[in-house]
SELUM-581581 format. One line per field, with one value per residue (C-alpha): residue in one letter; chain; x, y, z. Coordinates in nm, 2 decimals, m for minus. Last residue first. Layout:
N
r (A ...);
c (A ...);
x (X ...);
y (Y ...);
z (Z ...);
END
This chain:
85
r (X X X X X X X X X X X X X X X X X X X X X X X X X X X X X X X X X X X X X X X X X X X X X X X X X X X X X X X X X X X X X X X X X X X X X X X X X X X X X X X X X X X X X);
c (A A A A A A A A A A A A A A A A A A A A A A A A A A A A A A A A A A A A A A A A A A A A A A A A A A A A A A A A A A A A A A A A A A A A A A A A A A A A A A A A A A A A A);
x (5.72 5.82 5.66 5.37 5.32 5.43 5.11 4.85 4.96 4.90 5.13 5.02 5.01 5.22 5.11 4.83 4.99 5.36 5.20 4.99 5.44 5.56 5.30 5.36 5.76 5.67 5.89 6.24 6.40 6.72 6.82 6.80 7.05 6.97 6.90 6.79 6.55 6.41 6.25 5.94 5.82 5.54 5.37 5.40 5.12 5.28 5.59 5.88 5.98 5.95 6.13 6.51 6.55 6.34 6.55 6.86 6.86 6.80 6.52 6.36 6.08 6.21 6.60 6.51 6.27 6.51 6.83 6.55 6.52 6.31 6.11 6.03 5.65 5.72 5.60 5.80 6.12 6.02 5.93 6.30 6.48 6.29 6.35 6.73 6.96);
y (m7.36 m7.64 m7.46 m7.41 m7.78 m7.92 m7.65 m7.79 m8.16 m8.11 m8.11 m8.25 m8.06 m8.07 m7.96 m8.24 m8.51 m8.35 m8.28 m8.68 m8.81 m8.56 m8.73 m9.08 m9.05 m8.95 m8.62 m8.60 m8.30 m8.29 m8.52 m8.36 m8.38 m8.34 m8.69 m8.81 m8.63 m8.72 m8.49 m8.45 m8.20 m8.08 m8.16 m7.87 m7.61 m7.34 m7.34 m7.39 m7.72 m7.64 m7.29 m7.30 m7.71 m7.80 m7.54 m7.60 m7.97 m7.92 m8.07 m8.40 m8.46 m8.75 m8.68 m8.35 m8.52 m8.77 m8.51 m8.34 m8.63 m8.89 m9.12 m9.40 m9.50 m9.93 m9.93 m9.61 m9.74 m9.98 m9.63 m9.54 m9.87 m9.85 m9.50 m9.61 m9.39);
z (m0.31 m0.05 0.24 0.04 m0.05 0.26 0.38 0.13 0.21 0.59 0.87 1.15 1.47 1.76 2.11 2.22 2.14 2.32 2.65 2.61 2.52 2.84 3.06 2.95 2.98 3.36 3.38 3.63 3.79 3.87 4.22 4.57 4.84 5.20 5.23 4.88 4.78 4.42 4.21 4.04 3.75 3.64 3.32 3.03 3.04 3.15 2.96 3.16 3.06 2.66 2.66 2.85 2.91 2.60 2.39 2.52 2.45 2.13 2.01 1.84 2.06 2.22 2.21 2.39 2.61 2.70 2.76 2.99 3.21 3.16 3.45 3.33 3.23 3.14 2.79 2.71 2.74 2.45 2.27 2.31 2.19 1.90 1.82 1.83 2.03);
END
């Protein structure tokens, strides 16, 4: 999916599942479904019940995007340097 397309998904708060997240933060699917969701700090999720089915669980785009601010850091030139050394 295009980047653009994805942050003009954004401008309305959808609900993403974890194939979003995983697309959004640029991660296995796996990994967000087995590590990211179930970290502590990561916003809960909603479902849907519909009857006495319920749907997977679902993250407000918004809440995942503030979660994901606040968790990655920036890489500065002194550590590209290093890495690339």
């Amino acid at each position: 999916m295009q980047q653009d397309t994805l942050v003009a998904r954004v401008s309305i708060d959808p609900w993403w599942n974890v194939n979003t997240i995983a697309e959004y933060l640029d991660m296995e699917k796996r990994q967000v479904r087995e590590r990211i969701t179930k970290s502590t700090d990561f916003p809960k999720p909603s479902t849907l019940k519909l009857g006495k089915t319920t749907s997977r669980a679902r993250w407000k785009a918004s809440e995942v995007i503030e979660w994901a601010n606040t968790h990655f850091q920036r890489v500065s030139d002194d550590q590209e340097h290093r890495k690339s050394a």
